[in-house]
mmCIF file of the C-alpha atoms, coordinates in Angstrom:
data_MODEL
# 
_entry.id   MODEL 
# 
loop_
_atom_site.group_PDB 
_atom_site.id 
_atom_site.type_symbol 
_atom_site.label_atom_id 
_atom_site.label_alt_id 
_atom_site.label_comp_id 
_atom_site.label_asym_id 
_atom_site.label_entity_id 
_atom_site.label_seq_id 
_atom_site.pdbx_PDB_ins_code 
_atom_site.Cartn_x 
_atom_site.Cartn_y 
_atom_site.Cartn_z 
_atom_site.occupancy 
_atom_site.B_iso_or_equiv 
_atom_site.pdbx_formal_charge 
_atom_site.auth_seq_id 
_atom_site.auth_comp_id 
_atom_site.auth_asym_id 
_atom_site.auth_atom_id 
_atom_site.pdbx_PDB_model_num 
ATOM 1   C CA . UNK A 1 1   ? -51.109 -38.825 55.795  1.00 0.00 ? 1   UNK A CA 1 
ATOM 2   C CA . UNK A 1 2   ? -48.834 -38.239 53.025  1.00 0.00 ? 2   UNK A CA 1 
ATOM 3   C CA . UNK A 1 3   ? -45.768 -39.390 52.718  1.00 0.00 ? 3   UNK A CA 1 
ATOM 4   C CA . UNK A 1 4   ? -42.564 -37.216 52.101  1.00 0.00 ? 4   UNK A CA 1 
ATOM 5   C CA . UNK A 1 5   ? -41.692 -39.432 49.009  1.00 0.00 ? 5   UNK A CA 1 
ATOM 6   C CA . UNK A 1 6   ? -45.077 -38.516 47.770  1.00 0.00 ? 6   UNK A CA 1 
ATOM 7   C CA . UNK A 1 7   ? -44.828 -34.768 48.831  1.00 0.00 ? 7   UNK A CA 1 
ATOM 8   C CA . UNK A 1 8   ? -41.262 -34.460 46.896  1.00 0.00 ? 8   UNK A CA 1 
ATOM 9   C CA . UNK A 1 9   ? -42.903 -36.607 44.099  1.00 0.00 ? 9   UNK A CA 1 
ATOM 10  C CA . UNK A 1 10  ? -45.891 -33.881 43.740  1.00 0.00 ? 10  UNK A CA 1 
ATOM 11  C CA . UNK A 1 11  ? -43.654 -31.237 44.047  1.00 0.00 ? 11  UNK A CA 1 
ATOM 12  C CA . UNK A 1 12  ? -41.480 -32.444 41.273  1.00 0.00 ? 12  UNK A CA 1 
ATOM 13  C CA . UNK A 1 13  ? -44.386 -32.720 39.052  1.00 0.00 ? 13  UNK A CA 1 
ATOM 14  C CA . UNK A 1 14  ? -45.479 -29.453 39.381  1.00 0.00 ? 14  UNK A CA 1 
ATOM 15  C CA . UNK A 1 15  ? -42.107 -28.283 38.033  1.00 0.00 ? 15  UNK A CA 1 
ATOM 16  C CA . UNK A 1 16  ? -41.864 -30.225 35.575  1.00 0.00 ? 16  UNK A CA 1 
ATOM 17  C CA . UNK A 1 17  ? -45.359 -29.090 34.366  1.00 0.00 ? 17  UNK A CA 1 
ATOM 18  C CA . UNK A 1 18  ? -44.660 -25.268 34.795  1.00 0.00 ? 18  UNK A CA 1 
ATOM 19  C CA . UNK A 1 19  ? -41.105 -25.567 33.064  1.00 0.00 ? 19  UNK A CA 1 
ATOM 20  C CA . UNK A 1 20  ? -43.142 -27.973 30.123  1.00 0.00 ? 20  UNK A CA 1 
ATOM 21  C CA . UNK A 1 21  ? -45.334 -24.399 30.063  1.00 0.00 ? 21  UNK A CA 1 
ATOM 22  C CA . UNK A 1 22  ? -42.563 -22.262 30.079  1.00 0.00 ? 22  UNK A CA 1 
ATOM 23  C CA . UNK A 1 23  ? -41.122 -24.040 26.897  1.00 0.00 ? 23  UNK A CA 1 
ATOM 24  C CA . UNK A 1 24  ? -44.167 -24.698 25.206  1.00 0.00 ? 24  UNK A CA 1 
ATOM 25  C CA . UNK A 1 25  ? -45.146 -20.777 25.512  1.00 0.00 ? 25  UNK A CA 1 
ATOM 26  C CA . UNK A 1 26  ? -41.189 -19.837 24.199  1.00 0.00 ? 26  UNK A CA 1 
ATOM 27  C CA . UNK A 1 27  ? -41.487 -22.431 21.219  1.00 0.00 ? 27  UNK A CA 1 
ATOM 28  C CA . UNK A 1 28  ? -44.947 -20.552 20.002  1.00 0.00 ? 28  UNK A CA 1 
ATOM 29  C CA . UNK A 1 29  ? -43.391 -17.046 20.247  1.00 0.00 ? 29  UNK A CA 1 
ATOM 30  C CA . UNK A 1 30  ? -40.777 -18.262 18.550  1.00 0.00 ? 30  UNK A CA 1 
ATOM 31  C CA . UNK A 1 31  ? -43.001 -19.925 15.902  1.00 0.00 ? 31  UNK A CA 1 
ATOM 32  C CA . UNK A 1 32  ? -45.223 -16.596 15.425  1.00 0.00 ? 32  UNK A CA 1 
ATOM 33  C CA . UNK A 1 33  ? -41.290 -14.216 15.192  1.00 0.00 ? 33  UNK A CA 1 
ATOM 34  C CA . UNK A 1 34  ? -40.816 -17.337 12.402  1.00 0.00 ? 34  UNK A CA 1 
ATOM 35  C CA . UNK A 1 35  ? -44.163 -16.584 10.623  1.00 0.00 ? 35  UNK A CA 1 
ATOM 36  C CA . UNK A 1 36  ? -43.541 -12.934 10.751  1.00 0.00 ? 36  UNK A CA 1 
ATOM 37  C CA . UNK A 1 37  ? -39.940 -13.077 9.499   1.00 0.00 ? 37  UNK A CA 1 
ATOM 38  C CA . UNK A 1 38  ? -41.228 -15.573 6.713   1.00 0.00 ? 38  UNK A CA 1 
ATOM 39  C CA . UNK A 1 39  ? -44.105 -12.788 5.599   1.00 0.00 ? 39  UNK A CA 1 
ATOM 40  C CA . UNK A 1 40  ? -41.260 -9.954  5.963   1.00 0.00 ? 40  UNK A CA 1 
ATOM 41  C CA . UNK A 1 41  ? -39.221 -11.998 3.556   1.00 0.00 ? 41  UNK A CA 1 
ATOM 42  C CA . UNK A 1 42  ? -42.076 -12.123 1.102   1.00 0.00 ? 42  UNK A CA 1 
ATOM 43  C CA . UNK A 1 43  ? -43.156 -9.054  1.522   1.00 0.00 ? 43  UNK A CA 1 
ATOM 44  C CA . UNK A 1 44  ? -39.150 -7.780  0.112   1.00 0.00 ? 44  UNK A CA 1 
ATOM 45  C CA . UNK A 1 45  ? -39.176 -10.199 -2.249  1.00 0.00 ? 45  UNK A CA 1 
ATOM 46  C CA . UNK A 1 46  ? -42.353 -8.449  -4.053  1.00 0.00 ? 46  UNK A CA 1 
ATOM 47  C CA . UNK A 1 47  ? -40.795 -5.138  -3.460  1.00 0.00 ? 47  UNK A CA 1 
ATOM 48  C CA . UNK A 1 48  ? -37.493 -6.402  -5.251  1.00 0.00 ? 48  UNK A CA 1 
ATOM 49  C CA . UNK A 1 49  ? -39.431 -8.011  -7.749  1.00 0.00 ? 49  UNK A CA 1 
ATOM 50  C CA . UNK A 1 50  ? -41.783 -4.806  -8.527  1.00 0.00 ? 50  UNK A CA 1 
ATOM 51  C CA . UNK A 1 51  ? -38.383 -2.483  -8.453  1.00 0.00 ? 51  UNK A CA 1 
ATOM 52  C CA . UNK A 1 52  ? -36.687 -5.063  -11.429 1.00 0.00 ? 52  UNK A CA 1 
ATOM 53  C CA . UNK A 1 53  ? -39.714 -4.242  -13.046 1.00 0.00 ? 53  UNK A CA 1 
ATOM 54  C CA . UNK A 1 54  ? -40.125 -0.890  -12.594 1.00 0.00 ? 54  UNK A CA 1 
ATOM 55  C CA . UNK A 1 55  ? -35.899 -0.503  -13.714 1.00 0.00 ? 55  UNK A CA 1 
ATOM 56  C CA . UNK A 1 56  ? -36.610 -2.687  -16.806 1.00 0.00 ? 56  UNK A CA 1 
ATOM 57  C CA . UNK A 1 57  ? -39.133 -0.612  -17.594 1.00 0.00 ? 57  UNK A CA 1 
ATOM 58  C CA . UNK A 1 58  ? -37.315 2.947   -16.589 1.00 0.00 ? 58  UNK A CA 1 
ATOM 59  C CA . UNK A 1 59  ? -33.800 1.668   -19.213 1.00 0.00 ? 59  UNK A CA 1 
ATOM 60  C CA . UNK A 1 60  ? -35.558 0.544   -21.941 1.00 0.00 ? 60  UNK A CA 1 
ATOM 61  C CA . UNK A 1 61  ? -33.578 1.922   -25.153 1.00 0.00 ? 61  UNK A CA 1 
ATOM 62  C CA . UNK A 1 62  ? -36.987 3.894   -26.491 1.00 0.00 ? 62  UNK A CA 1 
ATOM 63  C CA . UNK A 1 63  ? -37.597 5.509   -23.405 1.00 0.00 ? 63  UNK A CA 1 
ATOM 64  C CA . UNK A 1 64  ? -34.535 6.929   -23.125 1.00 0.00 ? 64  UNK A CA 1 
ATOM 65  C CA . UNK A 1 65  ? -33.770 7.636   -26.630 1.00 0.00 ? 65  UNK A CA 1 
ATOM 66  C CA . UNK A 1 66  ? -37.029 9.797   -26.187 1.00 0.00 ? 66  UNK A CA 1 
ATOM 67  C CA . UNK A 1 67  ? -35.525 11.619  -23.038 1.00 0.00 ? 67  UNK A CA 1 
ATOM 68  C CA . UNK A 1 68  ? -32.827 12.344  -24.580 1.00 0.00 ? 68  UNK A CA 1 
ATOM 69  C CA . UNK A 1 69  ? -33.961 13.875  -27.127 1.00 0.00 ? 69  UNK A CA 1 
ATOM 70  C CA . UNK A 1 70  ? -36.289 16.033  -24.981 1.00 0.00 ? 70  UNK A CA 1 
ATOM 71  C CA . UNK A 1 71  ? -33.597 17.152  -22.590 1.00 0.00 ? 71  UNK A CA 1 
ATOM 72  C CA . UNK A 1 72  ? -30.572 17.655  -24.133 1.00 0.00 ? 72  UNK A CA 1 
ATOM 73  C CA . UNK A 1 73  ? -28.943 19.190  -27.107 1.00 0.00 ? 73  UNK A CA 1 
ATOM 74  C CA . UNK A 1 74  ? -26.998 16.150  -28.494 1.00 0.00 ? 74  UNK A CA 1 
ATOM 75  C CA . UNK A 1 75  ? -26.844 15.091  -32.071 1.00 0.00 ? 75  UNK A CA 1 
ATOM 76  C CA . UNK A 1 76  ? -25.555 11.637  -33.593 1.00 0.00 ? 76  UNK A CA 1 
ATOM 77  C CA . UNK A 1 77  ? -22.088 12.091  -34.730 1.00 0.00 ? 77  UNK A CA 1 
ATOM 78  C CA . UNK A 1 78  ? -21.204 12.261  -37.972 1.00 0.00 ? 78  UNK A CA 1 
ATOM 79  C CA . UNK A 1 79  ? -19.325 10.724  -40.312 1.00 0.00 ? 79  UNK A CA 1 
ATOM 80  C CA . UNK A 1 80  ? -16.904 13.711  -40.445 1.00 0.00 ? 80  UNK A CA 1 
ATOM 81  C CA . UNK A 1 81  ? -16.275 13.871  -36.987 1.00 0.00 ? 81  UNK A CA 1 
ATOM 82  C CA . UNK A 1 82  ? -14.192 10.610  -36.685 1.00 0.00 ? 82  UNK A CA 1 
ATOM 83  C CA . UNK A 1 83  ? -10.970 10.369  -38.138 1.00 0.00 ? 83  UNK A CA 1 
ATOM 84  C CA . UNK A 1 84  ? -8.773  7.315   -39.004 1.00 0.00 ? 84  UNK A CA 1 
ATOM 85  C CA . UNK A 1 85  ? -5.242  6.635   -37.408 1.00 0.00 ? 85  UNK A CA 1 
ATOM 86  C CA . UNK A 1 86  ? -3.905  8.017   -41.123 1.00 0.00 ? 86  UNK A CA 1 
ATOM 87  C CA . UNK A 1 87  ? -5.197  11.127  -40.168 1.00 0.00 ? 87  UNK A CA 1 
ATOM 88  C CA . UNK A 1 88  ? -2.856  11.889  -37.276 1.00 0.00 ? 88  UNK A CA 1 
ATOM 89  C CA . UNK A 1 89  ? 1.154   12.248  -39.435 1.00 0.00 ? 89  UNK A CA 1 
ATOM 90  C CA . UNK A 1 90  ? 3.959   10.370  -37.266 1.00 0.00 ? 90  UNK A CA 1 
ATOM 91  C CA . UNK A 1 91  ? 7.252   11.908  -36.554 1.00 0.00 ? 91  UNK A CA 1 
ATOM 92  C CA . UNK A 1 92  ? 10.626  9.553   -37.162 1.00 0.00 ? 92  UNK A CA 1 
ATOM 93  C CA . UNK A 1 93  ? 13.141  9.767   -34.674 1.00 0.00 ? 93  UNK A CA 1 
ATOM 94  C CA . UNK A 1 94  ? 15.347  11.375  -37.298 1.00 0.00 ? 94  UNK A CA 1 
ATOM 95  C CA . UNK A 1 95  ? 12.843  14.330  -38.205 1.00 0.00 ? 95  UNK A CA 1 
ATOM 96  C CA . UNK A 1 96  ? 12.810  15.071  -33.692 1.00 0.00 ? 96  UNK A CA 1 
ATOM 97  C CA . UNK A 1 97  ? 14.979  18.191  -33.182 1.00 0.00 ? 97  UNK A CA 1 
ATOM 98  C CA . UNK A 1 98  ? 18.375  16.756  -31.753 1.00 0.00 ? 98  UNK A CA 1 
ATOM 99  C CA . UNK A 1 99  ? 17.922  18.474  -28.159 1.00 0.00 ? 99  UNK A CA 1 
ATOM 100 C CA . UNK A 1 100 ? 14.237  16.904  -27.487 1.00 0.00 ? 100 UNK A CA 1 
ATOM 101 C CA . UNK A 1 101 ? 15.201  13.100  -28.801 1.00 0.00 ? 101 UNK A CA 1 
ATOM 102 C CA . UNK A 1 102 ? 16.847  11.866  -25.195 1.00 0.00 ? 102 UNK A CA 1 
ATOM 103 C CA . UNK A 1 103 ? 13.442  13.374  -23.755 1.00 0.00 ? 103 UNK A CA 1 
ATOM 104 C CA . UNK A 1 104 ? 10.923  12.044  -25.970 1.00 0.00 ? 104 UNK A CA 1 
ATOM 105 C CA . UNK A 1 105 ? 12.823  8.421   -26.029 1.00 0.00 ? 105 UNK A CA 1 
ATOM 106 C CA . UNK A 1 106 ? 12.292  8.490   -21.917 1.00 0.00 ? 106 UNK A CA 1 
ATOM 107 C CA . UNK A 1 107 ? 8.733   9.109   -21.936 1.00 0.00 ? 107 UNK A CA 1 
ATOM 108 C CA . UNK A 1 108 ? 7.557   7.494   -25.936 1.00 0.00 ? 108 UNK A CA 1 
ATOM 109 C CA . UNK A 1 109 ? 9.853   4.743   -26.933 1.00 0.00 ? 109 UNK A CA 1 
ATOM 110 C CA . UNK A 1 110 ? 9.507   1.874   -24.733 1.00 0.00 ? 110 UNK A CA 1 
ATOM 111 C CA . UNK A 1 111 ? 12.006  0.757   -22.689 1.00 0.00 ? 111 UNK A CA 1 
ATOM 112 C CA . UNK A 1 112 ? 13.560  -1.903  -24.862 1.00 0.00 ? 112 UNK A CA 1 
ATOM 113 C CA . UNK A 1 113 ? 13.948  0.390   -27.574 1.00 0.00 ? 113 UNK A CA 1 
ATOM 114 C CA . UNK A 1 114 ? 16.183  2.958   -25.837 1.00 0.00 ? 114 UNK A CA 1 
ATOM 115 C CA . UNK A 1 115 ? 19.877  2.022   -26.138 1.00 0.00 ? 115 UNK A CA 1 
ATOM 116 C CA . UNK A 1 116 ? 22.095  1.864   -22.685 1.00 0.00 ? 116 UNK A CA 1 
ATOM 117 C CA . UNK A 1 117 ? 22.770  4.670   -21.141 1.00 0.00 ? 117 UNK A CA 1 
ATOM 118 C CA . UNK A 1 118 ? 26.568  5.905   -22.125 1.00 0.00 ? 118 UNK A CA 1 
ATOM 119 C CA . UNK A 1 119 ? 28.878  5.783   -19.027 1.00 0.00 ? 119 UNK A CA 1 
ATOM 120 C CA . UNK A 1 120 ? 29.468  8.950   -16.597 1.00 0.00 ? 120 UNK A CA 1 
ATOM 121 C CA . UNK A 1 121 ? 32.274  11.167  -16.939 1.00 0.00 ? 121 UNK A CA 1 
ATOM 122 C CA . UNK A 1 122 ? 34.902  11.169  -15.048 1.00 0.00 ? 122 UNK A CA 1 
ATOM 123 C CA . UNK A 1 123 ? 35.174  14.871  -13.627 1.00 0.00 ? 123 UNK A CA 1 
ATOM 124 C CA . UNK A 1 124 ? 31.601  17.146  -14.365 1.00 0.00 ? 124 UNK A CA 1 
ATOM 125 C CA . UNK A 1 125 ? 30.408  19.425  -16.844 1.00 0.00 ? 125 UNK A CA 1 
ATOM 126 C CA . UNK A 1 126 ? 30.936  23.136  -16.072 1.00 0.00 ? 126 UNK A CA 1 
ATOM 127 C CA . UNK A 1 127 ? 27.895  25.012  -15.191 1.00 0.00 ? 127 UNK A CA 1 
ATOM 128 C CA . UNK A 1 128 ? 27.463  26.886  -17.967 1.00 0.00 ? 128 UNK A CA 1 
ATOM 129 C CA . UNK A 1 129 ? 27.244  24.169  -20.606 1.00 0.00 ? 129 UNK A CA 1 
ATOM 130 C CA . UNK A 1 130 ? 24.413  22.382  -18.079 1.00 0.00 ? 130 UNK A CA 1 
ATOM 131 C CA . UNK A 1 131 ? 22.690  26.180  -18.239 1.00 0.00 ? 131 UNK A CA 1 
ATOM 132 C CA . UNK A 1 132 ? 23.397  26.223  -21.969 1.00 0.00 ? 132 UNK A CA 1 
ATOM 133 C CA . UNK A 1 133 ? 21.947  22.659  -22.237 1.00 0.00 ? 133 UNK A CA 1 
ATOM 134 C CA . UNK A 1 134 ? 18.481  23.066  -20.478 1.00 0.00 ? 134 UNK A CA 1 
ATOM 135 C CA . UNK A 1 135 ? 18.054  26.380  -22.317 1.00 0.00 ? 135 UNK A CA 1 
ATOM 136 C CA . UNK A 1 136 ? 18.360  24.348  -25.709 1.00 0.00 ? 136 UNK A CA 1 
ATOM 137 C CA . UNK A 1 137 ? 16.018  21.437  -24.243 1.00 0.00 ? 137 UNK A CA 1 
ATOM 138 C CA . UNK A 1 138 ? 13.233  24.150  -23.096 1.00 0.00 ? 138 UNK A CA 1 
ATOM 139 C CA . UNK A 1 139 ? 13.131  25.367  -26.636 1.00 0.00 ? 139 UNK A CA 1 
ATOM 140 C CA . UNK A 1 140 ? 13.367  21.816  -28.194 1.00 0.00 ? 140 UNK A CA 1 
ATOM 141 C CA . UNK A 1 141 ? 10.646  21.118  -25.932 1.00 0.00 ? 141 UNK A CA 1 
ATOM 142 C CA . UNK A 1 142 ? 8.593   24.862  -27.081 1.00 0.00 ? 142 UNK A CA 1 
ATOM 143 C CA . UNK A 1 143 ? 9.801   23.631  -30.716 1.00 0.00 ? 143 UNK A CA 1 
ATOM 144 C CA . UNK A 1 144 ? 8.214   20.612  -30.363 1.00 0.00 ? 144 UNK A CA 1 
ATOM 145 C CA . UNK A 1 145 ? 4.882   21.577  -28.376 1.00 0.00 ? 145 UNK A CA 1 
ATOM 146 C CA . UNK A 1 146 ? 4.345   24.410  -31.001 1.00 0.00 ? 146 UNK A CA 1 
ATOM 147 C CA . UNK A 1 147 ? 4.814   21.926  -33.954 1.00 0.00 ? 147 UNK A CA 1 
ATOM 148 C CA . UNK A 1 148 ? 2.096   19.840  -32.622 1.00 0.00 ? 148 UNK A CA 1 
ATOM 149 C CA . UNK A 1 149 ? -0.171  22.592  -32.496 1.00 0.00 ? 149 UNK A CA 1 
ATOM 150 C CA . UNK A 1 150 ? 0.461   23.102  -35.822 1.00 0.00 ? 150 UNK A CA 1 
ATOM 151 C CA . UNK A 1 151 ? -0.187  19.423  -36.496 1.00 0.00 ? 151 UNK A CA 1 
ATOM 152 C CA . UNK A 1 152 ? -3.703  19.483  -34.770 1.00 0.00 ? 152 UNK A CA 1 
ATOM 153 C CA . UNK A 1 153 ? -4.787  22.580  -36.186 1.00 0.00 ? 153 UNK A CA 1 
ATOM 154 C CA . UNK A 1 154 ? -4.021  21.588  -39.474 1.00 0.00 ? 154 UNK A CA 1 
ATOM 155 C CA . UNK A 1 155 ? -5.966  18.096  -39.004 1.00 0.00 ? 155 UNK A CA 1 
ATOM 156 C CA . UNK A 1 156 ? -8.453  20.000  -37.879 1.00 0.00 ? 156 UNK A CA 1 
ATOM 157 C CA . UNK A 1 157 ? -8.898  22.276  -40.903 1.00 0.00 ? 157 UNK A CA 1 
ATOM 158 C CA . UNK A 1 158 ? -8.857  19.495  -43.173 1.00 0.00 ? 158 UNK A CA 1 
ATOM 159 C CA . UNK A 1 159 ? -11.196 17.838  -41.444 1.00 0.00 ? 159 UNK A CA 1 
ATOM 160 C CA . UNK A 1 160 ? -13.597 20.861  -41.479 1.00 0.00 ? 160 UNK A CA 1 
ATOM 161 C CA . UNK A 1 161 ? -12.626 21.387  -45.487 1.00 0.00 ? 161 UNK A CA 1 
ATOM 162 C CA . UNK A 1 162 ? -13.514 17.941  -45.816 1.00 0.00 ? 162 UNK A CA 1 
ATOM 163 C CA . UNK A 1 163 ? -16.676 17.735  -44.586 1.00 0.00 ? 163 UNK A CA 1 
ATOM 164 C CA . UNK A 1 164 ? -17.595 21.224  -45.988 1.00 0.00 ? 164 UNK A CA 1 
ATOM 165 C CA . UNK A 1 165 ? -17.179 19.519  -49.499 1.00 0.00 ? 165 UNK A CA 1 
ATOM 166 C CA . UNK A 1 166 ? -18.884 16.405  -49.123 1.00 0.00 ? 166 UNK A CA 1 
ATOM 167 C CA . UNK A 1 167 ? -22.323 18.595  -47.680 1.00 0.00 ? 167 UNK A CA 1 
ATOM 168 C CA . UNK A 1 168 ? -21.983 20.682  -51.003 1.00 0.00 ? 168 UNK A CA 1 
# 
């Protein structure tokens, strides 16, 4: 007859072997998802590797020079059409009409440059010298936008002279 011990020995070893098979059957799916995974990761690395290729081949500076020229209308620029910073004429602070100086000093002249503000009066202005006031700052302001109008149109004409008489 067999003994208990033996029966609970027996039965013991049979679940120890089925568990060892349970483990050993997880380890090798695992080690084929690893294989995979590893042949996936090659398999991007060629792609990446072909697409560098393909990109260094897509920018080089011929290729596109030659595209360029076939699709659109640009031309090299010219000599003429850069100008120097002597080409633009600066305006003093003295040759600013007198209503437009406070404005242009806020927004131009840095901060340091601007003297301290003077102190408030006492009692305020009456309303029609603040109307009077912003009507002489809108047209020191229409003054000053239509002078450098003026300024660009004329740098552009001489510009345009200039190159006119060095193609003759």
């Amino acid at each position: 007859m067999i003994r208990p011990t033996s029966l609970i020995l027996m039965v013991l070893v049979a679940a120890a072997s089925g568990t060892l098979f349970q483990v050993a059957f997880e380890v090798s799916e695992l080690d084929d998802e690893l294989a995979q995974l590893n042949r996936d990761i090659r398999a991007d690395r060629d792609a990446i590797h072909v697409l560098r290729a393909e990109w260094s081949f897509l920018n080089q500076p011929g290729r596109l020079e030659e595209l360029t020229r076939r699709h659109l209308d640009l031309l090299p620029t010219s000599g003429s059409q850069i100008a120097g910073t002597g080409a633009i004429p600066v305006t003093t602070r003295n040759e600013l009409p007198e209503t437009a100086v406070s404005d242009i000093a806020a927004t131009v002249i840095p901060a340091v440059a601007v003297a301290a503000p003077k102190a408030k009066p006492a009692a305020p202005a009456p309303h029609t010298a603040a109307t009077k006031v912003t009507a002489n700052t809108a047209a020191g302001r229409a003054n000053l936008v239509r002078s450098l109008d003026d300024v660009l149109r004329e740098v552009l004409t001489t510009s345009a002279s200039a190159s006119e008489s060095e193609s003759r």
